[in-house]
N, C-alpha and C positions, 0 to 999 in steps of 0.2 A: 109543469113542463116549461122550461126554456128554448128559445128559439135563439141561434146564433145566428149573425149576421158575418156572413163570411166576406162579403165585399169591402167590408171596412179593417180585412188584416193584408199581409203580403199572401199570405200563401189562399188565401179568401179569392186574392187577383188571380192570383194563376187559374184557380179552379174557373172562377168565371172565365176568363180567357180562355181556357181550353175546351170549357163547353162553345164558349162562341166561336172558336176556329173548327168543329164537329157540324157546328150548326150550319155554317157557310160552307165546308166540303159538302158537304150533303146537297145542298141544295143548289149547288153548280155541277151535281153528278147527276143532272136530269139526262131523259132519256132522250137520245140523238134526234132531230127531224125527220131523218128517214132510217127506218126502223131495218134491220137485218135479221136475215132468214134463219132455219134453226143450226146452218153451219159458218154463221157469224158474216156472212158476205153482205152487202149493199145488194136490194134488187135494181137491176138497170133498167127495169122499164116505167120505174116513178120520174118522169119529167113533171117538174108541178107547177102549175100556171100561177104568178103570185099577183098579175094586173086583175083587175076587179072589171065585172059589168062585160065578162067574154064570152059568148053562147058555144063557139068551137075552139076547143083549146091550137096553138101552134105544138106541131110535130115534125121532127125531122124526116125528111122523106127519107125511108126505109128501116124507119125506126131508130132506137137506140141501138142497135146493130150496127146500123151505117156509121154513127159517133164512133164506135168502136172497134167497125172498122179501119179508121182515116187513123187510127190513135199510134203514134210511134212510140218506140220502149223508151224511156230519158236514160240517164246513166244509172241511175238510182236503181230501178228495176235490171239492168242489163247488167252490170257489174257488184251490184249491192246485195242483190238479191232483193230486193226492198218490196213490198207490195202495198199499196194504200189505195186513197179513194179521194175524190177532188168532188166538193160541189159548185158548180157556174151558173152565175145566173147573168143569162144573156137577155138584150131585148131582141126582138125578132119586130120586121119593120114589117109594113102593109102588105110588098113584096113579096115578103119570105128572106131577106134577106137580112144576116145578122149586123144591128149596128154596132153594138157594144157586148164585149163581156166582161164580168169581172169575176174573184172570185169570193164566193159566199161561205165555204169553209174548204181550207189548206187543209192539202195531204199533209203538210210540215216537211216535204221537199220542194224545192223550187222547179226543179225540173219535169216532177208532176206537173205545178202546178201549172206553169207556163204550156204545158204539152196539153194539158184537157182544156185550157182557153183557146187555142189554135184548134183541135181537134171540134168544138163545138163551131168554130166560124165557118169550120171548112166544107161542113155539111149544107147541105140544098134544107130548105124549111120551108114546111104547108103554113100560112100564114094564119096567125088567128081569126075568129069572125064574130061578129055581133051584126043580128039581123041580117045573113047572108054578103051582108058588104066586111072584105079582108080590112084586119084594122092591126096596130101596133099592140103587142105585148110582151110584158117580159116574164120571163119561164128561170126556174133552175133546174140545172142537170144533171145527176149523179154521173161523177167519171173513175171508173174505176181499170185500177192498175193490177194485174196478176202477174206471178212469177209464170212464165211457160216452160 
């Protein structure tokens, strides 16, 4: 039995090349952070706390309802028809109040994007706690856009 060594012809390259670009799709088609339901949507009530060492996580007051209530349509969704989903990851200060957002994955419009970072500041938030004393932490937030 002979073994051929395909790496050492042209068409040897290709093949390995093409396994190695199967091999990289693959393996940047991992499964999203926050997982969708069985009719493909984002749930909106995963706010996930990503600060370490917090006994009570920070919540917006009136839930992720409220987020989505404040949330305006951008052009995308109003003339595009466009639907997507924005995650932010805010810090939320001892307060309850948001110092920073940014965002942690784009809808891949700008006008989402910009709309679910505004829509997270505008909200009132229950501050995090460790050992009963409010302390700073930061959270991300699923923002999701539907066609109405």
């Amino acid at each position: 039995m002979q073994v051929i060594f395909l790496h050492n012809t042209k068409e040897g390259m290709k093949i390995v090349f093409h396994i190695f670009i199967a091999v990289m799709f693959i393996s940047c088609a991992a499964k999203p952070r926050f997982q969708t339901n069985d009719q493909g949507k984002l749930p909106l009530d995963e706010i996930e706390t990503i600060s370490e060492n917090v006994d009570v996580d920070p919540e917006p007051v009136g839930g992720t309802e409220a987020i989505q209530g404040v949330l305006r349509e951008p052009e995308e969704v109003i003339k595009g028809s466009k639907e997507g989903w924005v995650i932010v990851e805010a810090t939320i200060n001892a307060s309850g109040r948001v110092m920073s957002t940014k965002i942690a994955q784009s809808s891949g419009f700008a006008g989402m994007d910009s709309e679910a970072l505004m829509a997270v500041a505008r909200v009132a938030w229950k501050p995090a706690r460790k050992r009963g004393t409010p302390i700073t932490a930061t959270v991300r937030v699923p923002v999701v856009f539907e066609k109405k």
